[in-house]
N, C-alpha and C positions, 0 to 999 in steps of 0.2 A: 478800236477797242470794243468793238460789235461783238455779244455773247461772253465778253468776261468780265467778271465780278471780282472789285479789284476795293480789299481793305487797306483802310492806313489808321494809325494810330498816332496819336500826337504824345510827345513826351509830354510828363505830369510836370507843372510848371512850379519853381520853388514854394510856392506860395498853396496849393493844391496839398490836399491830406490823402493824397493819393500816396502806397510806400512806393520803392522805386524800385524794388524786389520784390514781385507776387511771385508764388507760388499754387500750384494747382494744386487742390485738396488732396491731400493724403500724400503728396510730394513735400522733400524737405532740400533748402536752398542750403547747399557748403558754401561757407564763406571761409577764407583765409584766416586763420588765427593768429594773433597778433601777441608775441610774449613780449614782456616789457624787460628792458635791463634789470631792472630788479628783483628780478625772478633768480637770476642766474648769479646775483649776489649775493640771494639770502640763500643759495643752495652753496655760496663758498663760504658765507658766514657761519653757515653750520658747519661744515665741516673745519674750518679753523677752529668752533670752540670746540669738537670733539678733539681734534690734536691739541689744542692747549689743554685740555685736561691729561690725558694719554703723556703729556713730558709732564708734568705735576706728577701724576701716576709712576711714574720712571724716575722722576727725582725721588722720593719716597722709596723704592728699590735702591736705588745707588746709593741713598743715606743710610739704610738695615745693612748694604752688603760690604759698605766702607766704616760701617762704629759698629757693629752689630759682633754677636758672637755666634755660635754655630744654629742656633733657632733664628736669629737675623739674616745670615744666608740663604736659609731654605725660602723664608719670608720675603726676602728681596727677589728671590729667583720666581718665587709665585707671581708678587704684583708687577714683577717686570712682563712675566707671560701674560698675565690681564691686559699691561698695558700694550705690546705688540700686537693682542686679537683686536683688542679695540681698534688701534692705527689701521689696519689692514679693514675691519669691518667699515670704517669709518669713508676710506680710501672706494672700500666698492660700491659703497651708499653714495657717496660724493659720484663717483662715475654714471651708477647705475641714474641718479634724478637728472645729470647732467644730457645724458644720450636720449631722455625723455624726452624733457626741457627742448633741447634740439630737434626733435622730430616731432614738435607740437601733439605730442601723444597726450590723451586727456591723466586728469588725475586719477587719485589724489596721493601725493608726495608723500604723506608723511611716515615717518618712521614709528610703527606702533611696538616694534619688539624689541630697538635697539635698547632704552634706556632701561627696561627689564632686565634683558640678559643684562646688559652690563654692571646694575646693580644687583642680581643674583653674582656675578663672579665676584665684585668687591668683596659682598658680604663671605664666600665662601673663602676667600685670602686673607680677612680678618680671623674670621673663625678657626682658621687654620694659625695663622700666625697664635691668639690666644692657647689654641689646643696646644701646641709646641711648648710653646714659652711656660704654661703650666703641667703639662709634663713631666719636663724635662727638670727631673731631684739633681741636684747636685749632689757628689760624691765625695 
């Protein structure tokens, strides 16, 4: 081994404050990201209480469109359609964090517009139910 110049580096021993991943300045180490089951829990817990609201929502339809009179129909057929946008909105929000979640895509999750619109449409099926019901002079 005449004429070569032969390095060796010894591993940094548990005990050494040496890290065990350097990185050369201005380089950045990928490491594996690690999601925890419960990540993927609280992405179906949300969406189960978005569908548990959404049948509360539809039972309240089915109650206007089963005792109600012709301003109770209209009423039921409105919050019944609030409630089917929401299931479907719900359904693609549940999907869309779920395909995230799975491909360790970074955040962040959260839903900043659902709970707006969806209380903009409540309010706009009450308001509608109101405007009807007083309206509507009997004859």
């Amino acid at each position: 081994m005449s004429g070569q110049h032969v390095h060796t580096t010894a591993m940094p021993s548990p005990s050494s404050n040496q890290p065990l991943l350097q990185a050369t300045p201005g380089k950045r180490i990928a490491l594996p990201v690690r999601v925890e089951p419960k990540v993927f829990f609280a992405n179906e817990r949300t969406f189960l209480s978005w569908l548990n609201f959404t049948v509360l929502l539809g039972t309240l339809g089915i109650g206007l469109l089963n005792f109600g009179d012709r301003v109770g129909r209209i009423s039921a057929g409105v919050f019944t359609f609030v409630a089917m946008v929401v299931m479907i909105y719900a359904l693609a929000t549940f999907h869309w964090r779920a395909d995230r979640i799975r491909k360790r895509l970074p955040g962040p999750y959260d839903d900043r517009f659902g709970p707006t619109v969806l209380c903009v449409f409540i309010l706009a099926a009450i308001l509608i139910n109101f405007g009807l019901k007083f309206s509507d002079h009997p004859k």
